[in-house]
N, C-alpha and C positions, 0 to 999 in steps of 0.2 A: 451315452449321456453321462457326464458327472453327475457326481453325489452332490455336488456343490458347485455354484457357478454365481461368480461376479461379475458384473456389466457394466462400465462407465461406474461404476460407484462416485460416489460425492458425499462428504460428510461435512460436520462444520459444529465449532462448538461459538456460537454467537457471531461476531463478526470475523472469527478467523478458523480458515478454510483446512480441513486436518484431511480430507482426504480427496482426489481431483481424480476423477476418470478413472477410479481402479479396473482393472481386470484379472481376474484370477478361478481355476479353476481347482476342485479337489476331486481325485477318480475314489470310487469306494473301496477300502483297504489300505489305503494311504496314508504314509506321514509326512505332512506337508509342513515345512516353516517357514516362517517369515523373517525377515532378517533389516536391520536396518537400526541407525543411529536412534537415541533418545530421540521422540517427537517427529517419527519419523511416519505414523501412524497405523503402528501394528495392533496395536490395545484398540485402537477403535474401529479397526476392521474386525474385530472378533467383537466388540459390543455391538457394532449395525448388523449383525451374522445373529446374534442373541437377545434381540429384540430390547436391550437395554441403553440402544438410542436409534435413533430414526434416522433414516441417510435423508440430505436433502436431493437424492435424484442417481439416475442408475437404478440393479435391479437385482436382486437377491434371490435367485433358485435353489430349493432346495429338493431332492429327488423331483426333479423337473417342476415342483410348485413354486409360484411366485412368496415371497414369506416380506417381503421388502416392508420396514414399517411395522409387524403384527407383534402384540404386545409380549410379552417375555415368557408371560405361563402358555402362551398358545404355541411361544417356539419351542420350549423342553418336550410339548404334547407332541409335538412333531418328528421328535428324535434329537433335538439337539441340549447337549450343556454345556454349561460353559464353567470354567475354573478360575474364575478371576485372578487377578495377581494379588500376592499377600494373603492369600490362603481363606481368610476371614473364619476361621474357627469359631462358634459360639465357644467362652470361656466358661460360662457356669454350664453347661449340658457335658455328659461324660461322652466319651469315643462314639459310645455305640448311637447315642441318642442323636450325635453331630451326622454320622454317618445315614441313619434312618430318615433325616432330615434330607436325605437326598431323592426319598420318595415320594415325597408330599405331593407330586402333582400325576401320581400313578393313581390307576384304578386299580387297586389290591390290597388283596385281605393283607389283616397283621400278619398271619401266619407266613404266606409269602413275603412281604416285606424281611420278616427276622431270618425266613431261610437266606433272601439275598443276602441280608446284611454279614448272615457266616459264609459266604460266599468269599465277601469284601475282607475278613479276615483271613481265610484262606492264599489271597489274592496280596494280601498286606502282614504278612505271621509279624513281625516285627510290632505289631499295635493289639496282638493277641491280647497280653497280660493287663494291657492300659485301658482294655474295654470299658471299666468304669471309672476310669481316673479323668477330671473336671481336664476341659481341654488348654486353661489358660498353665496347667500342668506340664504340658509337653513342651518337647524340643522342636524347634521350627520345622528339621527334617520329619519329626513325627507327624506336625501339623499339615504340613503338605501332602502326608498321604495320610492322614484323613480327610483332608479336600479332597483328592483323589479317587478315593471309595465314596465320599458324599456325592462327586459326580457320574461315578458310575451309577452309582443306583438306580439312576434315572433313566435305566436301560439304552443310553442314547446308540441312536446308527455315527453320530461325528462329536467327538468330544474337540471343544475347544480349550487350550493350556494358554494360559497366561503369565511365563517367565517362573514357570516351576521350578527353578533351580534358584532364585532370588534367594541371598542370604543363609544359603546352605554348604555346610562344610562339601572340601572336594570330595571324598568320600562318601557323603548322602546322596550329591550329586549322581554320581555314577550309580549307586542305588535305584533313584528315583528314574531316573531315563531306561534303566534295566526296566523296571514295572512298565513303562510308555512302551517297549518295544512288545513287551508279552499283550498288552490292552490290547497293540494294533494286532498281534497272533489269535487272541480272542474273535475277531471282527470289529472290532471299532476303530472308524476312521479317525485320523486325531489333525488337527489344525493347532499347530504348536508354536507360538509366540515365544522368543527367546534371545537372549543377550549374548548365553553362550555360545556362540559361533560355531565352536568346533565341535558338542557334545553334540548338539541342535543337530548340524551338516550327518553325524555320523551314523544317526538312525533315520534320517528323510529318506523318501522315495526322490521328493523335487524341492527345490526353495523358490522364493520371491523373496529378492531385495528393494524395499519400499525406501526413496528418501522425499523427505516433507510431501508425502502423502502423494506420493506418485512412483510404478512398477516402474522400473529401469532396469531388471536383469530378471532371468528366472531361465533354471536351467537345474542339470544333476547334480548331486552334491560335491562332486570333484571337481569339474569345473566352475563351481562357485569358488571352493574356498582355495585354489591354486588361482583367480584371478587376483590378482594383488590392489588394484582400483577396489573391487568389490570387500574385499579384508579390510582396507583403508576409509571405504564408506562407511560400514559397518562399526569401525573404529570409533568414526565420526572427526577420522582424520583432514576428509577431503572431501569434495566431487566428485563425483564418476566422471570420468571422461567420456568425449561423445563415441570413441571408439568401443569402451565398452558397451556402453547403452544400447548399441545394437548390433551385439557379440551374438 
């Protein structure tokens, strides 16, 4: 049984339709990504996954429970977080206090909380020194891994990424994907939304390629990113062709 499993999904934000029939599954220890042009609807298949919109129809399992719909603090209680895009740092809280914020919906003493959170330094040595430095301080690459520790905290079984690499030098880049592959060595499954094609492809177990809110490829990461249709969708050069579509 997947860790995760999508059904016909269906999302919609007012009268225009962002996701049509998904289907997608995540096995537990997996890094899964999703791939696909702006507005292609990958950001929203991780918010109807995290309880921060409601699908209109289809069916969200998570460790075999239906979760479809249930409101956001009941889905982190469940094992899931999400890491939205653009990191959202609180500015006035320092490192440690953005990171601790990642516990809030655990049932545990402070003591535990502050052991995790030197856990999450351990895990990030690079944000050691800036433990108490206000967070609107940092370097973007810095901010993303304190998102990063803020969604750990939250002990999840599937962490969800939202275009972690946004606005980050090539170098932090490589960085920060480095940490994503250690999370998934830890045990946490990751559901990783991403622009960058190639960095994405090179630490997946599988991908989905979504356009305008519909799966049309999914398959190992080599054959993703050597199909050239699928590089070109992705681009937002083109169409898939009906050939690939059911490659």
């Amino acid at each position: 049984m997947p860790l995760l499993e999508l059904s016909g999904l269906t999302a919609a934000y007012g009268a225009v339709t962002a996701l049509s029939g998904l289907d997608l599954a995540v096995a537990e220890g997996e890094i899964v990504t999703l791939l696909g042009a702006n507005g292609a609807g990958k950001s929203t298949t991780l918010r109807c996954i995290s309880g921060l919109l409601s699908p209109t129809g289809g069916e969200i399992r998570f460790a075999g429970q239906p979760i479809s719909g249930l409101p956001a603090e009941r889905v982190v209680r469940l094992g899931i977080a999400h890491v939205p895009e653009g990191r959202r740092v609180f500015p006035g809280l320092t490192v440690r206090e953005n990171i601790l914020l990642g516990a809030s919906n655990r049932r545990s003493s402070r003591a535990a909380r502050a052991r995790d959170a030197e856990e999450m330094f351990a895990l990030f040595p690079d944000l050691v020194r800036f433990a108490d430095t206000l967070g609107w301080m940092l370097s973007g690459g810095q901010q993303q891994m304190v998102a990063l520790a803020r969604g750990l905290m939250a002990r999840p079984r599937l962490l969800l990424l939202d275009e972690p690499s946004l606005g980050l030098a090539p170098l932090i880049v490589q960085q920060v994907f480095r940490i994503i592959a250690r999370i998934r060595e830890s045990g946490t499954t990751v559901l990783l939304v991403e622009q960058n094609a190639r960095i994405a492809l090179a630490i997946a177990d599988r991908g989905y390629v979504l356009e305008t809110g519909r799966l049309v490829v999914a398959g190992k990461p080599d054959a993703l990113w050597n199909n050239e249709d699928v590089r070109a969708a992705y681009l937002g050069g083109k169409r898939l062709s009906e050939e690939s579509r059911t490659r």
